[in-house]
N, C-alpha and C positions, 0 to 999 in steps of 0.2 A: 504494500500500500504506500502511495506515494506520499510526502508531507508537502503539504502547500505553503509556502514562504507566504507569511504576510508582510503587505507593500507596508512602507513605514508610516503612512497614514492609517492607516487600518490601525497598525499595531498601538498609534501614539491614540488613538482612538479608544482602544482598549485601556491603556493606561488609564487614561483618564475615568473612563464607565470605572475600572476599580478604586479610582482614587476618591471615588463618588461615593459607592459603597462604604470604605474602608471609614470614610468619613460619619454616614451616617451611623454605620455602625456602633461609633465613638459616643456618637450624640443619644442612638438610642440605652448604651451602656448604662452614662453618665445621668440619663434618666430616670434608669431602672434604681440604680445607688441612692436619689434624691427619696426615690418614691419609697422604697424598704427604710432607709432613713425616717421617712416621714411616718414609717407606717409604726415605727417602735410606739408603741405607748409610754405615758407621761413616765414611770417608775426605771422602764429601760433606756428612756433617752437622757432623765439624770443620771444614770449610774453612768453613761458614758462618759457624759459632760464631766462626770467627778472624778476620773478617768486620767479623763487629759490634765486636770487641773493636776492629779496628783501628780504625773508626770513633768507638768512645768515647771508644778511647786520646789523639784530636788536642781533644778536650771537656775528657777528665780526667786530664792524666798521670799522677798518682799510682798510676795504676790498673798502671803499670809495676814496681811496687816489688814488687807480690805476683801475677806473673802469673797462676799456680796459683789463687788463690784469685776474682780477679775471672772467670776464664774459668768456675770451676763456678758463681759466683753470675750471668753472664750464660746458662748453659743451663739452668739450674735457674727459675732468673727468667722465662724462655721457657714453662716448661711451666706455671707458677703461669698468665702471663698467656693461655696459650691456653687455659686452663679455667676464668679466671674470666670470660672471655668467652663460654666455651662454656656456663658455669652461667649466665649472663644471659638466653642465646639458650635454653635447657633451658626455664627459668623461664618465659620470656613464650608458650612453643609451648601450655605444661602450663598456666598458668592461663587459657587460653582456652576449658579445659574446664570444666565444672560440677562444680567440684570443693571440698571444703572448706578453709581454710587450711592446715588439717595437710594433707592427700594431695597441695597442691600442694606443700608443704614436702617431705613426703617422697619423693612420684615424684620432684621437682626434684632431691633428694638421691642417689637409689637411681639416675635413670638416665643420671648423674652419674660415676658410681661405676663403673657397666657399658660406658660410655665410656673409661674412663681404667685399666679394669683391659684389655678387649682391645685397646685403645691398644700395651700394654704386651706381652701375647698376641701380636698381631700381629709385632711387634720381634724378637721371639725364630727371626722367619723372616727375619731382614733380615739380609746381609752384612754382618759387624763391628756389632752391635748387640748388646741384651741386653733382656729382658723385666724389671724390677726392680719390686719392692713397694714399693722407697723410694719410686718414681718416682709410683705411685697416691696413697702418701700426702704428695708433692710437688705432684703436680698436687689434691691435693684439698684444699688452702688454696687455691688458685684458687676452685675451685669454690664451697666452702664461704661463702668469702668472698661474691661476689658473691650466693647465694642467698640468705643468711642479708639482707646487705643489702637487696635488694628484698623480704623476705619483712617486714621491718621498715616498711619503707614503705608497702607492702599492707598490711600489718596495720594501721597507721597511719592510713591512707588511710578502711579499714572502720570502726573506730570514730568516725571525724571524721563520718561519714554514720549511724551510728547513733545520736549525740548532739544 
């Protein structure tokens, strides 16, 4: 049986179909992670929290002085970084489409947003949880952050190629 050379359009063609995939793949991961997260009830998602904390505590002691206030800034700090992760992974799914800087900016933003509000939706069915709007506009400096960043570097990037 013979093997058929693919022409290097074809082939770079394929890359990309995988580099599509591999992507979304990432995004649907880093989904699933948010949502099992989300899914612990109130008792399993302190013990995590107290967790970490124990583990900074032997790094930073000081963090012992104001317990109260280092435990909300390690859960809150949690939700920044799983959506400014999650807006990275957003970002790289959306501009693989034919899209213009703004629509990647804005899907990247809006579906962003629809993440992290039933993120919150979803919690409100969890044992000892709570659905919070704080929480959307917590997790959406994650988000924000990271899109805005990459969208700076695209944009970046485009004018460098149009000069």
């Amino acid at each position: 049986m013979e093997q058929v050379a693919l022409v290097p359009q074809e082939e770079n063609r394929m890359k990309q179909k995988l580099k599509q995939v591999m992507k979304w793949l990432l995004l649907l991961f880093w989904l699933g992670f948010i949502f099992s997260m989300s899914s612990e009830n109130g008792d399993i998602s302190s013990h995590t929290s107290s967790q970490v904390f124990k583990m900074l505590e032997s790094y930073l002691p000081v963090i012992n002085q104001n317990i109260d206030f280092w435990t909300l800034l390690i859960r809150k700090g949690a939700h920044i970084l799983e959506y400014f992760i999650l807006g990275i992974l957003i970002f790289e799914v959306i501009k693989e489409y034919r899209l213009s800087n703004k629509e990647i900016l804005l899907f990247s933003l809006l579906l962003s947003l629809l993440c992290a509000t039933m993120d919150e939706i979803h919690q409100l069915f969890v044992v000892d949880r709570a659905g919070r709007i704080m929480d959307v506009a917590i997790d959406s400096i994650g988000y924000v952050l990271s899109i805005c960043l990459l969208f700076l570097k695209k944009d970046k990037s485009v004018k460098k190629r149009l000069n």
